[in-house]
N, C-alpha and C positions, 0 to 999 in steps of 0.2 A: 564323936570327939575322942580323941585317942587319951587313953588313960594308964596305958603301959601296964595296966593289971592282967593277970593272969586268961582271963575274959577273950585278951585282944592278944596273947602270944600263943604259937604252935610251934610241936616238933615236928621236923622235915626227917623221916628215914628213905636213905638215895635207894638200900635194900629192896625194901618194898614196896615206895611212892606211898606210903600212906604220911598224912599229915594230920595230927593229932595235937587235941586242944591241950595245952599244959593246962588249965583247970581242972580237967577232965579225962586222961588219956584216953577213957574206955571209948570217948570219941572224936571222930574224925568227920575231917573234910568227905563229905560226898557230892554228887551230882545230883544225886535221887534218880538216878537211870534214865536220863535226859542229855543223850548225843547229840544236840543239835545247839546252835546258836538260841542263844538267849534264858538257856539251859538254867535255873536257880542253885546253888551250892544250898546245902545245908549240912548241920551238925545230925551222923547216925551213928548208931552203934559200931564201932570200927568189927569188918568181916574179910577187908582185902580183897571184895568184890574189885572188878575192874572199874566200878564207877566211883573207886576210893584210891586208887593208882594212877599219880600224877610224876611229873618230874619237874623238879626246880631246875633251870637255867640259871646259875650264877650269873657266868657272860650275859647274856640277853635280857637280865632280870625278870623273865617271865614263867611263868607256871602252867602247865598243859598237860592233859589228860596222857596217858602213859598207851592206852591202845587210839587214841584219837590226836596225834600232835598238833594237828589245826586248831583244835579246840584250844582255847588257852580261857584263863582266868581275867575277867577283867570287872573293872570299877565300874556299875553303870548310876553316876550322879556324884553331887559333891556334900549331900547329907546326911545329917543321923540317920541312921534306917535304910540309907540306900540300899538297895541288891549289890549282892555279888554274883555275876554272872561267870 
């Protein structure tokens, strides 16, 4: 459930694709080094690894891996706790 807390927002840098927890800057969106479909996002220590370099799509509203653009972020369910793929 969305609670608009600190928790549930990030900052988007276009610079370096990292996207970083505003709770928390020291971290960021990752993949966990999982290229493939159905891949798990998690929160790691931000390192600018390429598995933490994504690009926002304003236009498209979508989000996708910065060396993988097929890859894109997406919602899998409509529950607390669902994945983020």
């Amino acid at each position: 459930m969305c609670s608009y807390s600190d928790w549930q927002k990030w900052s988007y840098d276009a610079k370096t694709g990292l996207i970083r927890s505003k709770q928390d800057p020291r971290y960021c969106l990752d993949n966990g080094g999982q290229f493939g479909n159905g891949a798990n996002l998690v929160l790691w220590n931000c390192n600018g690894n390429a598995n933490q370099r994504f690009t926002a799509d304003i236009n498209s509203g979508t989000i996708h891996m910065r060396s993988m653009p097929d890859q894109v972020v997406d919602g899998n369910g409509t529950s607390n706790g669902a994945n983020v793929d």
